[in-house]
ROTI-80760 format. One line per 10 residues: number of its first residue (from 1); their letters; for each residue x, y, z of N, C-alpha, C. Coordinates in Angstrom, 1 decimal. Example, Ala and Ser with C-alpha at 12.3 -4.5 7.8 and 13.67 -1.06 7.14 Angstrom:
2
1	as	13.2,-5.7,7.8,12.3,-4.5,7.8,13.2,-3.3,7.8 ~ 12.8,-2.2,7.1,13.7,-1.1,7.1,12.9,0.0,7.9
// end
This chain:
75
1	xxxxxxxxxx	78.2,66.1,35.3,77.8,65.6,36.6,76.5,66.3,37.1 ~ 76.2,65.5,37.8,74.6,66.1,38.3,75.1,67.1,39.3 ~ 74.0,67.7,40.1,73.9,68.8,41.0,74.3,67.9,42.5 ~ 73.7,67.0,42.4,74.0,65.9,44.0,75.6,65.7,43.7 ~ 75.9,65.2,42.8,77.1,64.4,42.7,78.1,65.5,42.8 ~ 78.1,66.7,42.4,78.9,68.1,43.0,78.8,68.4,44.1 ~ 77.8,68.3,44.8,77.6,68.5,46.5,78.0,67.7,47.0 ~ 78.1,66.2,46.6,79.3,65.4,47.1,80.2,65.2,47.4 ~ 80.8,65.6,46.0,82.2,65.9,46.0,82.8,66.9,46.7 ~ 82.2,68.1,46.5,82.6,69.6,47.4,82.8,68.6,48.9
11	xxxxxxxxxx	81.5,67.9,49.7,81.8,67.5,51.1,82.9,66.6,51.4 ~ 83.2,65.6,50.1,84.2,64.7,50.4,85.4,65.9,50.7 ~ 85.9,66.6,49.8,86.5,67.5,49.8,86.5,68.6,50.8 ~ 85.9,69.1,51.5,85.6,69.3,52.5,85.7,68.5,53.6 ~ 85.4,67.3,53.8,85.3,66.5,55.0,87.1,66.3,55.0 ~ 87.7,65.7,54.0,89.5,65.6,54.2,90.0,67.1,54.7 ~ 89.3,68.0,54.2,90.7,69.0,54.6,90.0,69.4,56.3 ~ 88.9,69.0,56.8,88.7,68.9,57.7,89.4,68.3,58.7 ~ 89.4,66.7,58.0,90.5,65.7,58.8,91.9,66.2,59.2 ~ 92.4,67.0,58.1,94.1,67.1,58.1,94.3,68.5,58.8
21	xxxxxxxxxx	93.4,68.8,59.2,93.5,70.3,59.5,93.5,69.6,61.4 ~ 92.5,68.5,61.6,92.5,67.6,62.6,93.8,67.4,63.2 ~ 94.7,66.4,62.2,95.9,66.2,62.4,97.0,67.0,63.0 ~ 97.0,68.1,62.3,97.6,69.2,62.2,97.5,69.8,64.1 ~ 96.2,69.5,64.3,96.1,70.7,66.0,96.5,69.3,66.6 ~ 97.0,68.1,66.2,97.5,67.1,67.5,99.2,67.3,67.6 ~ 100.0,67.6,66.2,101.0,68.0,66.7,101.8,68.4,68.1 ~ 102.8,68.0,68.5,102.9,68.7,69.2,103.6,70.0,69.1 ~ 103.6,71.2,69.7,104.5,72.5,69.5,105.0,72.7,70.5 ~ 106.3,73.5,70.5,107.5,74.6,71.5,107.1,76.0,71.5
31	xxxxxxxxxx	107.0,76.3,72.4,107.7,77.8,72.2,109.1,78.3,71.1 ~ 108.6,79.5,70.6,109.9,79.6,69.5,110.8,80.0,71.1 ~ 110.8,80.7,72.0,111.8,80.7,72.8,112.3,79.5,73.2 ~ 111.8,78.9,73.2,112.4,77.6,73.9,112.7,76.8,72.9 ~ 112.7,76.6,71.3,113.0,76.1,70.4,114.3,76.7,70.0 ~ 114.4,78.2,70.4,115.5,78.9,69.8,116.8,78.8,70.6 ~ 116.4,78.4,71.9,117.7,78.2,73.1,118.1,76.8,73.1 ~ 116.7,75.9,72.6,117.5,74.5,72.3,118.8,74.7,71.0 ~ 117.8,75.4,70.2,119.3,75.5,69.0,120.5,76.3,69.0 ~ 120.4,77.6,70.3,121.5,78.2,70.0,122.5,77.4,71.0
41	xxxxxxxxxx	121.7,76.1,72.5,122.9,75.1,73.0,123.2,74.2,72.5 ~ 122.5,74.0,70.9,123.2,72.6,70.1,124.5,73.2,69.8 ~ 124.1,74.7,68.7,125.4,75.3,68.4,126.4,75.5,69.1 ~ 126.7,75.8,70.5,127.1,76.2,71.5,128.1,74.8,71.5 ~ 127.3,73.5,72.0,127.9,72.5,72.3,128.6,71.7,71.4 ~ 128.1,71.5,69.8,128.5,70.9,69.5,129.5,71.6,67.9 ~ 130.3,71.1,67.5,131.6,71.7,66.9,131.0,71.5,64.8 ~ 131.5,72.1,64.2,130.9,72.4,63.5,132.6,72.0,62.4 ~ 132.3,71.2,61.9,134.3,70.6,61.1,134.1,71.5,60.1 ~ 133.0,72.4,59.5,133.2,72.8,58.0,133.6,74.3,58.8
51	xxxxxxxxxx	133.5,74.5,59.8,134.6,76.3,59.9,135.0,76.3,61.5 ~ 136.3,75.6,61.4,137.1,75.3,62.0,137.8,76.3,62.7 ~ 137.8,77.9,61.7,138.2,79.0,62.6,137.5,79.7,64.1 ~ 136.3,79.2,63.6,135.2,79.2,65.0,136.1,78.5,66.4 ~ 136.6,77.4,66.1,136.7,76.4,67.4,138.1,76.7,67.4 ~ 138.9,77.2,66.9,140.1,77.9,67.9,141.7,76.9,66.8 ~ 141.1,76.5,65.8,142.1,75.2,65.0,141.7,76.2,63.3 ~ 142.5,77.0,63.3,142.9,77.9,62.2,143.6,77.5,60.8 ~ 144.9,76.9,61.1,145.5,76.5,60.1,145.0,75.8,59.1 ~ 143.9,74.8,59.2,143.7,74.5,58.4,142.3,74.8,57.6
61	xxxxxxxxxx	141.7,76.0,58.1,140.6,76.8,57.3,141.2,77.3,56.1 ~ 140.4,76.4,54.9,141.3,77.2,53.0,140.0,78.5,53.6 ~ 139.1,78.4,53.6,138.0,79.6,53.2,138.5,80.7,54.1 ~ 139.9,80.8,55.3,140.0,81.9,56.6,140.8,83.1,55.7 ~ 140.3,84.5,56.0,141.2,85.4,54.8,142.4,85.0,55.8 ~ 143.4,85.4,54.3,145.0,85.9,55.0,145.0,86.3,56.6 ~ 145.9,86.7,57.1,146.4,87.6,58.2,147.1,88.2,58.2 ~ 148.3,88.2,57.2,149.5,89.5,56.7,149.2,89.6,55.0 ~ 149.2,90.5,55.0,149.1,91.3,53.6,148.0,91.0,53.0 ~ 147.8,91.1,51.9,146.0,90.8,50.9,146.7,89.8,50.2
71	xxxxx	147.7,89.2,49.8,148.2,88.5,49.4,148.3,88.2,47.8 ~ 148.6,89.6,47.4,148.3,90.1,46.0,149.8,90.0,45.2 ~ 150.1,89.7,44.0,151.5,89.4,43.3,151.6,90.3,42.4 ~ 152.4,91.4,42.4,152.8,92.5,41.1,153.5,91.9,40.2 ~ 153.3,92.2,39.1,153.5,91.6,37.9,154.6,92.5,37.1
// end
């Protein structure tokens, strides 16, 4: 490659990460405070079926330890 056609390419290459970097400051953003209280009233509000011992319906958590003994069998 010539000497031009490298200075080319470096600007094309240059000019995109320009563009995306563009893109990038139109996003919109949250505050992490305010991103983090949206997520701890999703958790809050909404029920979670894979740990059931959380919401108050026990009996049927396999993963909840015992409650009487370690549940160990002597041999």
């Amino acid at each position: 490659m010539t000497r031009q056609a490298l200075s080319e390419t470096k600007l094309r290459k240059l000019l995109e990460l320009n563009d995306k970097l563009k893109e990038q400051l139109e996003i919109s953003r949250i505050p992490i405070s305010e991103a983090s209280r949206s997520l701890i009233d999703f958790c809050q509000t909404n029920q979670d079926m894979m740990v059931p011992s959380v919401w108050g319906n026990r009996n049927p958590d396999p993963f909840a330890e015992p409650t009487a003994g370690c549940g160990c069998l002597l041999m």
